[in-house]
N, C-alpha and C positions, 0 to 999 in steps of 0.2 A: 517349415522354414529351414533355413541352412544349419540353423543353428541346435538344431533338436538333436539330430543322429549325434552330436558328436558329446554333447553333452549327456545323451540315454550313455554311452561307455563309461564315462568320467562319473556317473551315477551310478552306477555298480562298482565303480572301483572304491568309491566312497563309503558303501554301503558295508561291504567288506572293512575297512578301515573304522566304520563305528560298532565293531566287534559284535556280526551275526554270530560270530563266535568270539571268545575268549581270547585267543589265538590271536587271528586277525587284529584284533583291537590292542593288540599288542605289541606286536608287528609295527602297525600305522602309525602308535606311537607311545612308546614304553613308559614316558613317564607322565601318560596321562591320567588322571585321575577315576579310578577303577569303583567307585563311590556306584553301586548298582542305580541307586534313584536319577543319579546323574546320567548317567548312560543312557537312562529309557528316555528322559528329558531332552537330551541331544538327541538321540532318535527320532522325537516324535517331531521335532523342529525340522529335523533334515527329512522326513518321509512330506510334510507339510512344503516344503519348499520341493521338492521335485512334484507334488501336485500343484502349485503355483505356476510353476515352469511351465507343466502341460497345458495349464491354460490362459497363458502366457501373458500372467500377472508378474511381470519381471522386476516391479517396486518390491512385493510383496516377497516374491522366493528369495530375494538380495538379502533381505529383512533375517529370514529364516536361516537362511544360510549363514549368514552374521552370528544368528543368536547359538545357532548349534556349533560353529567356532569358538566361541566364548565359551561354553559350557566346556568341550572337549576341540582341541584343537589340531584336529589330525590334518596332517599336512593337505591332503585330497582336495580337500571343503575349497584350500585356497583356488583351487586348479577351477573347480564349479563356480568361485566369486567372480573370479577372472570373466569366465564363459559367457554369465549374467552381463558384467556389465561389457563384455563387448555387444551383446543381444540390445543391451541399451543406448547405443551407439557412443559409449564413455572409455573414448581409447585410454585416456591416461590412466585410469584405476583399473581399467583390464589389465595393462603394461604393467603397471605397479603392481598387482596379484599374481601374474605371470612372473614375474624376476623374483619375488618373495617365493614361489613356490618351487623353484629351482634349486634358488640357495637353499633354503630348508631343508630340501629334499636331498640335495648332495650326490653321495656317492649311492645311497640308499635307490636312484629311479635308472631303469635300464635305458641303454645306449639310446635305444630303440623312438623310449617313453620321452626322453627329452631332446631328442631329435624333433619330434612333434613336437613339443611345446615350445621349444627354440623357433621353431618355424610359424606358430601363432604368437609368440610376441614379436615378431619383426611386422607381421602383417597389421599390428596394432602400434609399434613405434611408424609404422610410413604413414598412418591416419593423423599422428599426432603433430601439429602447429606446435609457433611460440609468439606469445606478444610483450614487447616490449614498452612497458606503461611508463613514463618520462612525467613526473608531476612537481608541480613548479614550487610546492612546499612540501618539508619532511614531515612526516609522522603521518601524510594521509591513508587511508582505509581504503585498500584496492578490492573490489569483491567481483568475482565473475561469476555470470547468472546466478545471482542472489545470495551467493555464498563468500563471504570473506573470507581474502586468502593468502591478503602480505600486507605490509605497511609501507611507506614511499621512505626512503629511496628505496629502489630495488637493486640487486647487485646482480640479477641472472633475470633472465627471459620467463616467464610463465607458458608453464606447460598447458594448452587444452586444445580439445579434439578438435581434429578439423569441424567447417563447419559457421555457421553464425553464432557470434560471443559478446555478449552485453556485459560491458564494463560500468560501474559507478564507483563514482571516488568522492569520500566523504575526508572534510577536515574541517576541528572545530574553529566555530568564528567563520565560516567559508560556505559558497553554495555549493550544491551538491552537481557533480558534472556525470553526465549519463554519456555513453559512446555504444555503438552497435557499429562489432566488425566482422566480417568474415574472413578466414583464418582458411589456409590449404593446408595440405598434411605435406611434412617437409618446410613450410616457409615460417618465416619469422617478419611477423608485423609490427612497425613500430605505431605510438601512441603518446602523442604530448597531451601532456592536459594543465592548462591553464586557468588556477585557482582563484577564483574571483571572492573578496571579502566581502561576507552574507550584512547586507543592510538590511535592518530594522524599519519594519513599516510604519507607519505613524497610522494616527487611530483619531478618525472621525465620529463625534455624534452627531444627530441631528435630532433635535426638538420641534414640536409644534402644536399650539392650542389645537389647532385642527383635524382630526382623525382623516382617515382616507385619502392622503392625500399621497399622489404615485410620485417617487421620488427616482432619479434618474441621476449615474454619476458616471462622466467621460459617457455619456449615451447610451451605458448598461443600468438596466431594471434592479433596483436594488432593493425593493419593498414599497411598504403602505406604511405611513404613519397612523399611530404611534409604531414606531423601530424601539424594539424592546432590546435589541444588541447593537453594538456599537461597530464601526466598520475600519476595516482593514486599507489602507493602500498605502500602494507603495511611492516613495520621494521622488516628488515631482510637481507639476503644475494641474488642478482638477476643475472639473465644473461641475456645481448641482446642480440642476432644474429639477422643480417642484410644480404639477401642475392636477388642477381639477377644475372640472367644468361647474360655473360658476364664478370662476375664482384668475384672477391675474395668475398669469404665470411669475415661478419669483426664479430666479437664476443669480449666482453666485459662483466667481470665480476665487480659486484656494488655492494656497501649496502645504504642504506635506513635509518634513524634513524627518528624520533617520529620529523614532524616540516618540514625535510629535504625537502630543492631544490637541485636538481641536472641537469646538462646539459650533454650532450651524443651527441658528434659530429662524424658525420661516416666518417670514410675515406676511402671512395668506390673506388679501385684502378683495373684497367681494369685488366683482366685475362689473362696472354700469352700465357696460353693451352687452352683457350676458343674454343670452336667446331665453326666451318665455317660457321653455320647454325645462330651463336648466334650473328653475327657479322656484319655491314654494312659500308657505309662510307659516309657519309657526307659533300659535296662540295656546299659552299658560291659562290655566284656573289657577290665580293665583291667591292666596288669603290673608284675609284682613289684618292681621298683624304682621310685624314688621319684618321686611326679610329683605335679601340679597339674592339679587337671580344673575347669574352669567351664564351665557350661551359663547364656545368656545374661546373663555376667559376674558370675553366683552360684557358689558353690563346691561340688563336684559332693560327696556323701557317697561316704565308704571303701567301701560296702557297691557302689557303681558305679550304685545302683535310682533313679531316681527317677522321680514323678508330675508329666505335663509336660500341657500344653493339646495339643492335639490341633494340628498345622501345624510350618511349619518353627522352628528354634532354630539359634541360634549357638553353635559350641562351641570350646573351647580346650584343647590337652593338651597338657602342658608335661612330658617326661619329662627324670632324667638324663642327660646323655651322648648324647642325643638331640635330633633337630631338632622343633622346634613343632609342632603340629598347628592348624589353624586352617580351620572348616567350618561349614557349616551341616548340619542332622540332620532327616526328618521326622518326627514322629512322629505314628504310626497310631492311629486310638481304637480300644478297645475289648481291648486286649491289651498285649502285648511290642514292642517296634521293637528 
């Protein structure tokens, strides 16, 4: 790739500069820290990030490169950070590595040396765009691709590479506004963003003796009862439908306001046109002493028989002297359970 030859020179010049010799490393930069553990430490960072490079792991050698700056800071590395992240297509922190390692550098880089590198930071300023983010409250969080990287108002254009640039702008109390632009090198795009105050959803239960039964709200599937959580929507006008076969449909029109709880009890009332297929019956051994029977919190008859919807049911037996019974039952169509 284009980017290797030029960066294999710029890596020998560096190598030299993390004091193959004494010398060199003094040279490159006199008041670095001559600490010998340090030195092998930066070395093994910067030999690591030139096999990175080669296999053109360019997160990784950026990483190395970094870390062998910190350790020892010889001007060079900057020239290599620059190299990476143009290999990365990240004009602004090549430019910004590129002018740092100029100035740095000074009188100290020949005619020659910064002639070149004069002429790689212009090819990476004409890459580079500006957008101008216009957001309709102060203090918000401007972050492009994924990184935040000013607060609203802004007083200057943001710098980033040409290219496609995903903005999101956060402010509290406020929804969050996402934008996807694409950005030329040389142009400057503007960007309004109009903050809209975050409302609070209001929070639905729904209850019901019944188990199984498919609840539906605005015409999206939102479970089976029993609903062990309670549901989110947002302020507005809703409708539940609740349906199982056997069973009347039950339907319920609601609204919702910013804060709002609300409860939704179903009353699931068996069907008298219900198809023969839909339909079983349910017979207790019940015993002799005295007891309470509910079948999905309806009261069971003394005779123990009853005609149930075909699926599961919640049941309760409450005897003397005896401890609770508390289960769900299924019943079968087309017979006895």
């Amino acid at each position: 790739m284009k980017l290797f030859p030029s960066l294999v020179a710029c890596l020998l010049l560096a190598v030299a500069a993390f004091g193959v010799s004494a010398a060199a490393a003094q040279e490159a930069n006199p008041n670095a820290n001559q600490d010998a553990n340090h030195d092998q430490d930066a070395r093994a960072h910067f030999r690591r990030a030139i096999e990175q490079f080669n296999e053109e792991n360019f997160d990784a050698a950026l990483a190395e490169f970094q870390r062998a700056y910190a350790i020892d800071p010889a001007n060079a590395i900057l020239y290599n950070i620059a190299r990476v992240y143009a290999g990365q297509g990240n004009a602004v922190e090549a430019a910004r590595n590129y002018e740092r390692y100029l100035r740095d550098g000074g009188p100290d880089l020949l005619p020659e040396r910064r002639a070149e590198v004069e002429a790689a930071l212009e090819t990476q300023r004409s890459r580079i765009g500006h957008i101008e983010v216009v957001v309709s409250v102060d203090g918000a969080t401007i972050a492009i691709d994924g990184a935040d990287v000013a607060t609203s108002p802004l007083y200057e254009p943001l710098a980033v590479s040409a290219g496609t640039v995903d903005i999101e702008v956060r402010a509290p109390n406020h929804t969050d506004v996402r934008r996807r632009v694409t950005v030329a090198g040389g142009s400057v795009e503007r960007v309004e963003v109009e903050m809209q105050e975050a409302v609070q959803p209001g929070i639905l239960r729904i209850e019901s003796e019944v188990p199984g039964v498919v609840i539906e709200i605005d015409g999206r599937h939102v479970g089976e009862t029993p609903l062990n959580a309670s549901i989110s929507l947002p302020v507005g006008d809703h409708r539940v439908v609740a349906r199982r076969p056997g069973y009347r449909s039950f339907e319920e029109d609601f609204h919702t306001s910013q804060n709002s709880r609300a409860e939704i009890v179903l009353e699931m009332r068996p069907d008298p046109f219900a198809a023969a297929e839909d339909l079983g019956v349910l017979v207790l051994g019940l015993p002799d002493a005295d007891y309470e029977a509910r079948i999905d919190g309806q009261a069971m008859n003394q005779a123990g028989l009853r005609a149930l919807p075909v699926g599961r049911h919640r049941i309760e037996l409450v005897v003397e002297d005896r401890l609770p019974f508390r289960g769900t039952v299924n019943v079968e169509g087309g017979g006895e359970t």
